[in-house]
C-alpha positions in Angstrom: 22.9 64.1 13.5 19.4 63.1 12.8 18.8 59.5 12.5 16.5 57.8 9.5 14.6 54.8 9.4 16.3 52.8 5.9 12.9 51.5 5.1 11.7 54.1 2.6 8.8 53.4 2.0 5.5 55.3 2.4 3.3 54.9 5.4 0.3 54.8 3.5 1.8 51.4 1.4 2.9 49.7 4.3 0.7 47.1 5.0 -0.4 46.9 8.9 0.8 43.8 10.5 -1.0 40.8 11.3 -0.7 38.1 14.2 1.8 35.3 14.1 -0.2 32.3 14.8 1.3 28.6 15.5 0.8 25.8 13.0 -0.3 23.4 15.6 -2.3 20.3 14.4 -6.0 20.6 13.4 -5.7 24.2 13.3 -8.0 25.1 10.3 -6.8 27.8 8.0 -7.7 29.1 4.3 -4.3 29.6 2.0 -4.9 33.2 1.3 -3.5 32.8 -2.6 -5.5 29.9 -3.6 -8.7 29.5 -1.1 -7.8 25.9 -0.2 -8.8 25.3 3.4 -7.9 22.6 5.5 -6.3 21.6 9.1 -2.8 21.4 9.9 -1.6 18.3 9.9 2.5 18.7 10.1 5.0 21.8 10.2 8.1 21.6 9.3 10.9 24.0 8.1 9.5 26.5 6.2 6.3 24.9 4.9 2.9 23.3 6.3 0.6 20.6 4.9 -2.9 21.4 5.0 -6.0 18.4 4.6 -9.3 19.6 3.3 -12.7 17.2 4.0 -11.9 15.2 1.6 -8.6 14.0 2.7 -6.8 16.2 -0.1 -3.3 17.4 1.1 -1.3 20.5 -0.1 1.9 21.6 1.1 2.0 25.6 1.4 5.1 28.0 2.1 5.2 29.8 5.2 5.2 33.2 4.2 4.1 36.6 5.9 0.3 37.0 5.7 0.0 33.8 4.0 -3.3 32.3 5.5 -6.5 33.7 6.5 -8.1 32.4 10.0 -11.6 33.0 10.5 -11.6 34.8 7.6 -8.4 37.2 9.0 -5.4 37.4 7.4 -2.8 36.0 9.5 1.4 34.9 9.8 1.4 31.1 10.0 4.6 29.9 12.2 6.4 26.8 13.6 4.6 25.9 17.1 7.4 26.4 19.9 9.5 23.5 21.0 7.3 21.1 23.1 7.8 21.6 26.9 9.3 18.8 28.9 7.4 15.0 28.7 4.8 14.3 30.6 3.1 11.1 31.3 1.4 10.7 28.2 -1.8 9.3 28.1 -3.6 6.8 24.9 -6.4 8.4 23.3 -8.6 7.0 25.3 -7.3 9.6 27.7 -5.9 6.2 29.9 -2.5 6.5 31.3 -0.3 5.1 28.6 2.1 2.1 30.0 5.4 2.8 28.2 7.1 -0.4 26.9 3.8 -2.8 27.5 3.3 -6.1 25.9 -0.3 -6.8 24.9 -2.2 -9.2 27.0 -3.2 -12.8 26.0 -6.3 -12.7 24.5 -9.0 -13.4 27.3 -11.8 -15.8 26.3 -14.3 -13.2 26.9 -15.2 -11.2 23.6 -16.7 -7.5 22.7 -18.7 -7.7 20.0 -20.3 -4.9 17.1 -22.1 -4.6 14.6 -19.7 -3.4 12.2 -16.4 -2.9 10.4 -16.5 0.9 11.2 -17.6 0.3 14.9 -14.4 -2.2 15.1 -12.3 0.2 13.2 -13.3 3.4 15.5 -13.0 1.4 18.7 -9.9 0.1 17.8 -8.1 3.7 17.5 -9.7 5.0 20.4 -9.5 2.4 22.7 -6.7 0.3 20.8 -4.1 0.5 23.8 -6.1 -0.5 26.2 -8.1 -3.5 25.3 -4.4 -5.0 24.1 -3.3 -4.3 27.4 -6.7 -6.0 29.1 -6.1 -8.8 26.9 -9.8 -8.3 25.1 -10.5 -8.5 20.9 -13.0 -7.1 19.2 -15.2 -8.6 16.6 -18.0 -7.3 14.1 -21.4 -8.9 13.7 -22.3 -7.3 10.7 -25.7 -6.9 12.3 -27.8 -8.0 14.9 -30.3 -9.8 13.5 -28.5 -13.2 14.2 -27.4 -11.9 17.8 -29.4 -14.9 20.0 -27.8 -17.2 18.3 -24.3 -16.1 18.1 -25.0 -15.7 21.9 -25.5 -19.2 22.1 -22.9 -20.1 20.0 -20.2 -18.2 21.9 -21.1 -20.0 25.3 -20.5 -16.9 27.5 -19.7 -17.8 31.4 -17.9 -16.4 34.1 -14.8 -16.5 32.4 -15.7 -15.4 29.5 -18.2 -13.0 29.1 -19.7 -11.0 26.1 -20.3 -7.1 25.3 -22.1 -6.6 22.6 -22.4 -3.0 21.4 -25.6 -1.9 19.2 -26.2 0.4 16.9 -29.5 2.6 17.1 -30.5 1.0 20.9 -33.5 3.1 21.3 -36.9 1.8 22.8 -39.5 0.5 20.0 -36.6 -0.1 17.5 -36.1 -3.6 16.0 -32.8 -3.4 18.0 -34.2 -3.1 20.9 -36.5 -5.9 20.6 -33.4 -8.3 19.8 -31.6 -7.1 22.3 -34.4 -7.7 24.9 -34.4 -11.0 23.5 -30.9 -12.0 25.0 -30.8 -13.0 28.8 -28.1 -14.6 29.7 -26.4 -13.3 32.3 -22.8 -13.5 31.2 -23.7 -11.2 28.4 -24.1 -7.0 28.5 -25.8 -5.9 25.7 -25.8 -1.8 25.1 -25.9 0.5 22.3 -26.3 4.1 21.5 -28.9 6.1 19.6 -27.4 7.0 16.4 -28.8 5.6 13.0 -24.6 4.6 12.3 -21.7 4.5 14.6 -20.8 7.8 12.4 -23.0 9.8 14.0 -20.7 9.2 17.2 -18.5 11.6 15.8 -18.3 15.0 16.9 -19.8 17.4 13.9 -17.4 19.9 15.2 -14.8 17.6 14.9 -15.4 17.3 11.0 -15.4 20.7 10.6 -19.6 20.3 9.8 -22.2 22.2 12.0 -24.5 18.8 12.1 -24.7 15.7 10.8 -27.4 15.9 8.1 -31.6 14.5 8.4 -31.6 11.9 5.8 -34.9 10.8 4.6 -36.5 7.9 5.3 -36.3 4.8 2.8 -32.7 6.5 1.4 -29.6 5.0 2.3 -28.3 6.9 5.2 -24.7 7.2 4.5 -24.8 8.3 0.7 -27.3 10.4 2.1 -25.3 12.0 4.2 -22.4 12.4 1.6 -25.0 13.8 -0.9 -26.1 16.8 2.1 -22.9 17.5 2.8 -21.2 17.8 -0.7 -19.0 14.6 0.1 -17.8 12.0 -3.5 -20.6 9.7 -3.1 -18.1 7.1 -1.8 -19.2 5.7 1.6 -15.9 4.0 1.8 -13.7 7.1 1.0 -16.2 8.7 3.3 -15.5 7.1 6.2 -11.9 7.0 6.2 -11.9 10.7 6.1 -14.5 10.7 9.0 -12.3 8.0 11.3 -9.0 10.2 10.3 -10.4 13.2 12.2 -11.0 11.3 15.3 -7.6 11.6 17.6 -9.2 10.8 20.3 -12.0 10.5 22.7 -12.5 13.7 22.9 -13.6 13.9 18.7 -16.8 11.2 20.5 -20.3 11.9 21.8 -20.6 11.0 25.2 -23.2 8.6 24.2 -20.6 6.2 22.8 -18.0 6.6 25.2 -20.0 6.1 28.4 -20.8 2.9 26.5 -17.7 1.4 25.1 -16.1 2.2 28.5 -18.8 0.3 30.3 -18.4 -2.9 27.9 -14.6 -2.9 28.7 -15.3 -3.0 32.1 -17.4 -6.0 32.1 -15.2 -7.7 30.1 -12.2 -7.5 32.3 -14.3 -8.0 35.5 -12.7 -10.7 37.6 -15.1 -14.0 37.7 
């Protein structure tokens, strides 16, 4: 007897298939039906949340050809099971310490210049400085920065990193930090106008981080060039919830922050 294939329909309707791809987190997909595009940022049974640069979130079945991927239409799918624990590490990329209790706070301090430098160190390097024992404080500038030296009493047991913003040579930073010599303080910094700049474009989803003319306001500049609600404060909460860990950071931070730690926890 000759054998037929129940599936009736014509070959020339059939649609040709497309590759099942895994809804792992930060993958960025368009939703084919309604053009929102966004990165994963859970999967669960049957359906996956997307979040768009604004922070938006929309929950999406997942259906066959449901998503486009670089512009490809594609089968979205539930990752596989994770394979077996390893030692996990913060996102610092540190070996995490399972079970640890944070530190006593040492008397030594790392300073910076602002609430989003404090808030970005803090989820990168969170874990660790509790462990080491070492808080971090904002400045809210530099301009004071000689006298809060003085004020602090840095010695040998308790010495002071202070991380600037914009630490290039002729800037008015540079010229303050020069000022401070005592040698139970470590003053560095980075180039970028704002600790924003630390973060990866790529990890935004941007190819650069916008020129912004001088005499305007660099951060509502930037959310003016990139199309961004001209809320700095919404703006940057979207910015420091793309950063998972160090590897969302410019080298030029991390060398930095890592080198402050370091001279913190450095035995008297």
């Amino acid at each position: 007897m000759r054998a037929y294939d129940p599936d009736l329909t014509p070959r020339w309707k059939k649609q040709a298939p497309v590759p099942e791809v895994p809804a792992e987190p930060d993958l960025v997909v368009e939703e084919a039906g309604t053009g929102f595009c966004g990165a994963v940022v859970r999967c669960e049974a049957g359906a996956v949340t997307l979040e768009d640069r604004f922070g938006r979130h929309r929950v999406f079945p997942l259906v066959p050809r449901g998503f486009l991927l670089e512009g490809r239409a594609v089968t979205l799918v539930r990752p596989a099971a994770p394979a077996p624990a390893r030692p996990s590490r913060t996102a610092s990329g540190s070996v995490a310490v399972p079970g640890a209790r944070a530190r006593v706070a040492r008397a030594g301090r790392i300073y910076v210049e602002g609430r989003h430098d404090a808030e970005l160190v803090e989820k990168v390097w969170g874990d660790d400085l509790r462990i080491e024992g070492v808080v971090v404080e904002y400045l809210e500038g530099v301009d004071d920065l000689p006298a809060i030296v003085r004020d602090f009493r840095p010695g040998p047991d308790a010495r002071l990193g202070v991380l600037v913003d914009h630490l290039v040579p002729g800037s008015k930073e540079s010229r303050i930090a020069a000022s401070v010599t005592d040698p139970h303080v470590l003053v560095v910094g980075h180039p970028y106008v704002d600790v924003w700049q630390a973060v990866k474009p790529s990890s935004l989803g941007i190819p650069a981080w916008p020129a912004v003319p001088h005499g305007q306001d660099w951060k509502t500049g930037v959310c003016r060039a990139l199309g961004w609600p001209e809320n700095t404060g919404a703006a940057w909460r979207h910015v420091l919830g793309r950063v998972r860990s160090y590897r969302d950071l410019e080298p030029a931070l991390l060398g930095r922050v890592e080198e402050l730690i370091d001279w913190v926890t450095a035995p008297a």
